[in-house]
C-alpha positions as CSV (number, residue, x, y, z in Angstrom):
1,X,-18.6,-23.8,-3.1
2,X,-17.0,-21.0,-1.2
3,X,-13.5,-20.5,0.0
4,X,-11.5,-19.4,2.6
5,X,-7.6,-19.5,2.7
6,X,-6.1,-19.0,6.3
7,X,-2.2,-17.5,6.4
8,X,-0.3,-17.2,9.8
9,X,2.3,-15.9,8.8
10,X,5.8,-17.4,9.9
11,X,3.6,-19.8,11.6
12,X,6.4,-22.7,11.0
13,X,9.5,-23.2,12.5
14,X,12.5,-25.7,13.6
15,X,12.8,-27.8,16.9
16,X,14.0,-26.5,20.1
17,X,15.6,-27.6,22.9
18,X,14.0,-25.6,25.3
19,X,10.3,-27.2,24.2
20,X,12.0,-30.8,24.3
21,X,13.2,-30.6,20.2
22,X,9.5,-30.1,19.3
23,X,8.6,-27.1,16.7
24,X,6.2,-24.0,18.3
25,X,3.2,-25.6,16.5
26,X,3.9,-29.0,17.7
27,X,4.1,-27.1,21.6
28,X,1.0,-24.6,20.8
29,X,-2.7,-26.0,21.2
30,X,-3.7,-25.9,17.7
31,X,-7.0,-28.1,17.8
32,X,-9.1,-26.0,15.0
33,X,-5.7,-26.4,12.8
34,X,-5.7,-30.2,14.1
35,X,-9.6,-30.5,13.1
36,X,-9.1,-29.5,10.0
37,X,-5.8,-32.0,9.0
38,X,-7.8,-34.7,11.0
39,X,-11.0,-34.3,8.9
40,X,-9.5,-33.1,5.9
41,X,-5.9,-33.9,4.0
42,X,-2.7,-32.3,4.6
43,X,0.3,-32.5,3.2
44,X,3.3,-29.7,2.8
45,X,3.4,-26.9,0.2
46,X,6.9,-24.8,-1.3
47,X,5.7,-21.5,-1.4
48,X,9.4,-19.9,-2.7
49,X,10.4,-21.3,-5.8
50,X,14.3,-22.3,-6.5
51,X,16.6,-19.1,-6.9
52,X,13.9,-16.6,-5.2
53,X,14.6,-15.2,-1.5
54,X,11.9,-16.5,1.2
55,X,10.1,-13.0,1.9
56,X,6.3,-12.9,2.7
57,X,6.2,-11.1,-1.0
58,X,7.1,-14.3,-2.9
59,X,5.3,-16.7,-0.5
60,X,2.1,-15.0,-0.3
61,X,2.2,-14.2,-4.0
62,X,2.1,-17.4,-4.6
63,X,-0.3,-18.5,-2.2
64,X,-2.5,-16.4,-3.4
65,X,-2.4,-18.2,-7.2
66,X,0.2,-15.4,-8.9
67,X,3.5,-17.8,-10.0
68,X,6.7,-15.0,-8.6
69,X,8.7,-16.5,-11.5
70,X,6.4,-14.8,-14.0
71,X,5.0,-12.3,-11.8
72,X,7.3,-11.2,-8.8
73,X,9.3,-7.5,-9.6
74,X,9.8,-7.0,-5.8
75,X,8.6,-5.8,-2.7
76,X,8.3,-2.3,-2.3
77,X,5.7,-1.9,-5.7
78,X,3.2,-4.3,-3.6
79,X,3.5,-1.8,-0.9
80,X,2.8,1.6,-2.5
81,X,-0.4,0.2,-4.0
82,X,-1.4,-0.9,-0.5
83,X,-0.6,2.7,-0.1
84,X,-2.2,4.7,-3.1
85,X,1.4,5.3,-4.7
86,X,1.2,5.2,-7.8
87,X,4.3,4.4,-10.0
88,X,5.5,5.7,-13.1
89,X,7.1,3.4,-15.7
90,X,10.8,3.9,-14.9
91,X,9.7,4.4,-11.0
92,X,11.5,2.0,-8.4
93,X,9.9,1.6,-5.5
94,X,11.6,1.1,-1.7
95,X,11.0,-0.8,1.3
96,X,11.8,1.8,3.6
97,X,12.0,0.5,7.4
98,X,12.7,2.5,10.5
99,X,15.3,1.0,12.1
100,X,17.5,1.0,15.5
101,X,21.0,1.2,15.3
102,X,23.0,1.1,18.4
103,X,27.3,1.1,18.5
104,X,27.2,1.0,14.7
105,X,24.7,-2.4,14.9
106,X,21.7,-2.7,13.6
107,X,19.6,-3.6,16.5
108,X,15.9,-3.2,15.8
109,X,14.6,-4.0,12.6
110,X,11.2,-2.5,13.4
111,X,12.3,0.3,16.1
112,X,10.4,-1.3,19.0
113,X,6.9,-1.4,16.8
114,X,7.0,2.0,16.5
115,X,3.3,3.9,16.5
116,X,1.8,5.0,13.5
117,X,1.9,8.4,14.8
118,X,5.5,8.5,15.5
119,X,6.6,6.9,12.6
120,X,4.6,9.5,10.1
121,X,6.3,12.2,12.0
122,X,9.8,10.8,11.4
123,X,9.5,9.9,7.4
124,X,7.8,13.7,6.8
125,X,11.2,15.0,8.0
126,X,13.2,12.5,6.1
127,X,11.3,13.6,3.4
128,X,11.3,17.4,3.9
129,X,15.3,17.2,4.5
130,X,16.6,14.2,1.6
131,X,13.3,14.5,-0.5
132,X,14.2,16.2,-3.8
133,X,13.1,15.3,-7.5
134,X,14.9,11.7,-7.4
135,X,13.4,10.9,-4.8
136,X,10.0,11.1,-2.2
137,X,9.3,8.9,1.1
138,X,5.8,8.1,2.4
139,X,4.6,7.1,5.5
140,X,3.3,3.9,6.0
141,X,2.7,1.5,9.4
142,X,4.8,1.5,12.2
143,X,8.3,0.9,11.1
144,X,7.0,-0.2,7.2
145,X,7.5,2.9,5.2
146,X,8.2,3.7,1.2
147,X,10.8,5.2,-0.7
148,X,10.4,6.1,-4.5
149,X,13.2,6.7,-6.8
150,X,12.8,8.0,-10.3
151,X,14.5,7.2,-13.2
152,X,15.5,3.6,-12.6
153,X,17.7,4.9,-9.8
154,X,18.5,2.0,-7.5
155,X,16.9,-0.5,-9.4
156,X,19.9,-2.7,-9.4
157,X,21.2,-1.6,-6.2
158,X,22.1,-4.8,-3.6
159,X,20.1,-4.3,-0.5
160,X,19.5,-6.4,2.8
161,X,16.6,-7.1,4.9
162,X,17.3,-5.4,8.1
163,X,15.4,-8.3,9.6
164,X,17.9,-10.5,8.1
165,X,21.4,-9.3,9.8
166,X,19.6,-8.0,13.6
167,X,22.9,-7.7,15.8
168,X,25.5,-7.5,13.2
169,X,27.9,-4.5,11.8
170,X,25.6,-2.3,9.7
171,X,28.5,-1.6,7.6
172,X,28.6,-5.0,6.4
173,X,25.2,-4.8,5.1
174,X,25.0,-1.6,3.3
175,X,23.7,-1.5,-0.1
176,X,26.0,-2.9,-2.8
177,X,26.5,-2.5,-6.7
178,X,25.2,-0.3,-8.9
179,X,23.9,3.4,-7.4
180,X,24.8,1.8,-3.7
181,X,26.7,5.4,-2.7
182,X,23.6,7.2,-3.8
183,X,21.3,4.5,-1.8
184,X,23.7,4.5,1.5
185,X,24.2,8.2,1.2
186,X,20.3,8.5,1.8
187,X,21.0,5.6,4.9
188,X,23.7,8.0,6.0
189,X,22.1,11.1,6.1
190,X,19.1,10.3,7.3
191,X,21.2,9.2,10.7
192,X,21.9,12.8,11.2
193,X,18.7,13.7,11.0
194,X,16.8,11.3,13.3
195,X,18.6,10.9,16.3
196,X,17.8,14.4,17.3
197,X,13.9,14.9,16.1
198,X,11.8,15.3,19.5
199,X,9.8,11.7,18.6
200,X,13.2,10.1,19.4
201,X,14.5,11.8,21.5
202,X,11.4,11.2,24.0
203,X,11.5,7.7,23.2
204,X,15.0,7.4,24.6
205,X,13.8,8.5,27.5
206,X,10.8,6.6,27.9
207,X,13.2,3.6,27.6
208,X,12.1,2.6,23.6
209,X,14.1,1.8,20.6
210,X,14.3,5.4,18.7
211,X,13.8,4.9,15.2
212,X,17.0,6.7,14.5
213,X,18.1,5.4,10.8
214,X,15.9,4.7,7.8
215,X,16.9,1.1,6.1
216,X,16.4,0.8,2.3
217,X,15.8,-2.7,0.3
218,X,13.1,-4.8,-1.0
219,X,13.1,-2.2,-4.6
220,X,11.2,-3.0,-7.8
221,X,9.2,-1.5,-10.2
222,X,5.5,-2.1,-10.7
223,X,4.3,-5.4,-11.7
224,X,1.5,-6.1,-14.0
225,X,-1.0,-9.4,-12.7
226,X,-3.9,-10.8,-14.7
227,X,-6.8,-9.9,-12.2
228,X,-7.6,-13.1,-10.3
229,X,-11.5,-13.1,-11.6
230,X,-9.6,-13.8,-15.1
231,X,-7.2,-16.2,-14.2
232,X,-9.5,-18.7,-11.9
233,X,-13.4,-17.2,-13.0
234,X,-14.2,-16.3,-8.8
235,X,-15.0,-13.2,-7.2
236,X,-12.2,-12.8,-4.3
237,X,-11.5,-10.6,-1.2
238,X,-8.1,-10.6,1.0
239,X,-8.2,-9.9,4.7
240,X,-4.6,-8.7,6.0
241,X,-3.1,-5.2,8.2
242,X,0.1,-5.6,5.8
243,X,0.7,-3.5,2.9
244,X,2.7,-6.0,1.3
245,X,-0.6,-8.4,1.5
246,X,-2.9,-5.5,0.9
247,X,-1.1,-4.7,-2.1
248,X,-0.6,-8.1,-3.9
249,X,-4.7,-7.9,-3.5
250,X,-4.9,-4.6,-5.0
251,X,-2.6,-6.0,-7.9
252,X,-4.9,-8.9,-8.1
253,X,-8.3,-7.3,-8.6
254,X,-9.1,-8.7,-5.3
255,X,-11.3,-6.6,-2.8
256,X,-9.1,-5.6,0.3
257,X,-11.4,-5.7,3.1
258,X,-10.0,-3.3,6.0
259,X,-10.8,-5.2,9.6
260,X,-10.8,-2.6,12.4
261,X,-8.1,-3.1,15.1
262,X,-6.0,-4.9,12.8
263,X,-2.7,-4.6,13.7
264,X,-0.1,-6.6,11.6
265,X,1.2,-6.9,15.4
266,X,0.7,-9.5,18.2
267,X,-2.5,-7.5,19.5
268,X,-4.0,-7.5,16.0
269,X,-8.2,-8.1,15.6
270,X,-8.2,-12.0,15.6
271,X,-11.9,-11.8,15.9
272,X,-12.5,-9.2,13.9
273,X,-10.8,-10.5,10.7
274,X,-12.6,-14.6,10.8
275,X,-16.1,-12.0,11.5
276,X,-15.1,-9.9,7.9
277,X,-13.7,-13.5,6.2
278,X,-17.3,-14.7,6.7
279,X,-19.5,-11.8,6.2
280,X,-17.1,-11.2,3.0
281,X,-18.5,-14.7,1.6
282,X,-21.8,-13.8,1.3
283,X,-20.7,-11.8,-2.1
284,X,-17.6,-13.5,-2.5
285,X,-16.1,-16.9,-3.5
286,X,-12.7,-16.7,-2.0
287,X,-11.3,-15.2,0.9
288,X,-7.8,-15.2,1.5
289,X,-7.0,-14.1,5.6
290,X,-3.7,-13.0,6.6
291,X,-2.5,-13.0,10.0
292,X,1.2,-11.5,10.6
293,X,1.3,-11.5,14.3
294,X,3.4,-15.4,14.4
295,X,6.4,-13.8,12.2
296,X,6.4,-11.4,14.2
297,X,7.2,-12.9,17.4
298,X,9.8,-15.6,15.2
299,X,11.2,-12.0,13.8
300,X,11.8,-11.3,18.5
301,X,12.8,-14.6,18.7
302,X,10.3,-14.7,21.3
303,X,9.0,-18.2,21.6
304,X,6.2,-17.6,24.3
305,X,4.9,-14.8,22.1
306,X,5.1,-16.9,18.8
307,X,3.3,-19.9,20.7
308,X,0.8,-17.8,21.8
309,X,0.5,-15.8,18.8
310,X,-0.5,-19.2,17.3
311,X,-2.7,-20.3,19.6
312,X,-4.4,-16.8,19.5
313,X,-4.5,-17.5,15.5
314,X,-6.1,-20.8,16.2
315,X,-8.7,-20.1,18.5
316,X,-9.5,-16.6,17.4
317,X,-9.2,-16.7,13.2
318,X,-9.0,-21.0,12.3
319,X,-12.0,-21.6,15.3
320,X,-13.9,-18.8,14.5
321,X,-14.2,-19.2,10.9
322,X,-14.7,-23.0,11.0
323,X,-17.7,-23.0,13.3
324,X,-19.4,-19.9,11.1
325,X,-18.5,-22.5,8.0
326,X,-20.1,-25.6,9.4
327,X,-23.1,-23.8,10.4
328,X,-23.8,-22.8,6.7
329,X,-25.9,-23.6,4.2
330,X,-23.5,-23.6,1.4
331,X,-20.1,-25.8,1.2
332,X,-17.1,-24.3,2.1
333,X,-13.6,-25.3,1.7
334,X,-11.0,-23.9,4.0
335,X,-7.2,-24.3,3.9
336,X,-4.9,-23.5,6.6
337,X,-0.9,-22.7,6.1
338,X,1.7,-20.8,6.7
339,X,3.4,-18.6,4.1
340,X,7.2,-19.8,5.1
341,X,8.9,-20.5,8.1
342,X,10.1,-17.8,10.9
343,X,12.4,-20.1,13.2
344,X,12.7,-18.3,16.4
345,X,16.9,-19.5,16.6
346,X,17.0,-17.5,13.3
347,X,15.0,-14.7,13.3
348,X,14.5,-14.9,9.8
349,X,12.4,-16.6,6.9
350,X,13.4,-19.7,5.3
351,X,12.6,-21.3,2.2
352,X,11.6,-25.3,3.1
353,X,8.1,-26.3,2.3
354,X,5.0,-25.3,4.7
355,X,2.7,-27.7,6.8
356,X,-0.6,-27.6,4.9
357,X,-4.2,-28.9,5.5
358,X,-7.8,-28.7,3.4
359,X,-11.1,-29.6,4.8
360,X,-14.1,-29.2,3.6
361,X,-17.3,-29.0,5.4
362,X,-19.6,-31.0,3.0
363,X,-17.9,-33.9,2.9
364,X,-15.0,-36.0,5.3
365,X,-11.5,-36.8,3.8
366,X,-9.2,-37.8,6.2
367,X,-6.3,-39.1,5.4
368,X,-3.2,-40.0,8.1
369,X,-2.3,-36.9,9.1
370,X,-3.7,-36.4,12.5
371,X,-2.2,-32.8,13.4
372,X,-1.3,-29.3,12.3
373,X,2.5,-29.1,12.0
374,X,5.9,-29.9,10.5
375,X,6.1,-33.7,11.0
376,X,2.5,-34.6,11.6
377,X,1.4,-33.7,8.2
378,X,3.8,-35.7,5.8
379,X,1.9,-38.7,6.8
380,X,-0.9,-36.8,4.9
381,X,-2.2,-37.3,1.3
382,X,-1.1,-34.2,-0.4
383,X,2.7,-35.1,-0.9
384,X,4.7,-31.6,-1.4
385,X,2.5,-29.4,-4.1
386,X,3.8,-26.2,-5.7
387,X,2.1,-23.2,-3.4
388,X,1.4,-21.3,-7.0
389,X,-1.0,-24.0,-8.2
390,X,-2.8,-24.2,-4.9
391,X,-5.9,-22.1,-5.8
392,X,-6.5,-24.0,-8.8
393,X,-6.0,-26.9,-6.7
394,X,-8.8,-26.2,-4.5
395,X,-11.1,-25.0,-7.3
396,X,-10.6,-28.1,-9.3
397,X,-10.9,-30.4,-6.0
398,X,-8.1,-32.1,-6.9
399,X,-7.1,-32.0,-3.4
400,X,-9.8,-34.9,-2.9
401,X,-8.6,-37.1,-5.5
């Protein structure tokens, strides 16, 4: 048997009026997502346990068969491994966003997707100006950057998601607690740096969001994971353009497969990344692709570009990878979900259990759920599992019994 686990990201959400109170995925045209609860079982998963916040770090974690209440330490140390940093023992590392902040309002979380290019420019100054031997900042993608603080500075510092307070009083949000005036001196000095470097100052006039402050949270230090070939006895491979994603891989012992044209953004390599999934499987048991483009457009609170995002998920990543399945030799299993909710009247992740289906193409197992979303799948057989055991689930086929 192989495996392939399919994650758009953010994909659920809440009912809106202006869609006649149905969800995005109830609106989208989802039929490889509704195939696959038709033909298979569905039911809802709760990828955030009790007491942890709904990031894509815990959810995905724990898709991905790692429990976050014995294995989550934070963010940012899934991140530097994505990106080659390696930490010390009394290293913490930090989520360092480029952010937009406009009459003292924090009013871009990702300072309008920011290029690469751009963005590497703009952390090497922040590092060549506030750098020093506490501290070093890397460059990462677009606005998703890294901060490293030695010494167990910051480790207990309270710190927001910028994605979490868009439109309200930055000074409200600062970090909090122990070393905050160290962290928001960093915040605060880096906004007299940035607002004048030429990459900003040509994007304010090319009518674009300057990335004109740095934003500091998501800190841990490194964790330690059992490699996944341990844990479940399988070879696996993760698909993703996030760090975060990449890096819970790299943790894992999984093989992180790099998909050209994969964006992390709305114009990402649908294509390309189902293509990889498959061709990964000829060597591998599982694959797990990740798809960030739907949180994204939940983040905008853009509904056309989340409904299309899914629909571009659908057809593109879910269709692609369930014809190349049904037209192999061996069985494959493949289970479709998203990691949380992104609810476009939000903006930001919740923590409610996630639509969920399994199908698999040797055998048929329908059950009463008869499409891919909110609603439609609590009629399915599944009930509400715990997102951590969901690997072992599949492995064990227990999801048929």
């Amino acid at each position: 048997m192989k495996y392939v686990v399919l994650i758009g990201d953010g994909m659920a959400d809440e009912p809106l009026k202006e869609i006649g109170g149905m969800t995005v995925l109830q609106k989208a045209n989802t039929s490889n997502m509704d195939y696959i609860t038709m033909y298979g079982r569905a039911g809802l998963a709760q990828t955030v346990p009790e007491g942890f916040p709904p990031g894509s770090d815990v959810a995905n974690m724990s898709i991905v068969g790692y429990d976050p209440k014995k294995y989550y330490s934070g963010r940012a140390p899934l991140e530097a491994a994505s990106m080659g940093v390696e930490l010390e023992k009394d290293d913490v590392a930090f989520r360092c966003n480029l952010i937009t902040i406009k009459d003292e309002q924090i009013a871009d979380y990702s300072s309008g997707h920011i290029t690469n290019e751009e963005a590497k420019e703009l952390i090497e100054s922040v590092d060549s100006t506030l750098g020093d031997e506490r501290f070093s900042f890397y460059p990462g993608i677009s606005y998703r950057h890294l901060m490293v603080a030695k010494k167990s500075l910051g480790a207990n510092t309270e710190c927001v998601p910028p994605h979490d307070v868009i439109d309200e009083n930055r000074h409200e949000h600062m970090p909090k607690g122990e070393d905050s005036e160290v962290i928001s001196e960093l915040i605060e000095k880096s906004m007299e740096i940035l607002p004048n470097h030429p990459v900003n100052k040509k994007r304010v006039e090319e009518g674009k969001n300057p990335g004109n402050s740095i934003w500091l949270w998501g800190q841990g230090f490194a964790p330690a994971f059992t490699p996944f070939n341990e844990l479940y006895g399988l070879r696996g491979a993760i698909i993703s353009a996030v760090d975060l994603v990449k890096g819970i891989g790299i943790y894992a012992g999984l093989d992180v497969i790099e998909v050209p044209g994969a964006t992390g953004y709305l114009d990402t390599n649908y294509i390309g990344k189902a293509e990889y999934a498959m061709e990964a499987l000829k060597d591998h048991d599982f694959v797990f692709v990740h798809v960030e483009a739907p949180d994204e457009a939940g983040h905008m609170g853009d509904m056309k570009a989340k409904i299309q995002a899914i629909e571009d998920f659908d057809e593109k990543v879910v269709g692609t990878v369930l014809k190349a399945a049904n037209d192999m030799d061996e069985d494959v299993t493949i289970m479709v979900l998203p990691d949380h909710p992104t609810p476009i009247a939000l903006r930001t992740h919740t923590s409610v259990p996630i639509p969920v289906a399994i199908y698999c193409t040797s055998e048929e197992t329908a059950d009463n759920a008869d499409a891919f979303d909110e609603e439609s799948v609590k009629k399915g057989s599944l009930g509400t599992m715990y997102a951590a055991n969901l690997v072992r689930i599949l492995i064990d086929n227990k999801w048929t019994q």
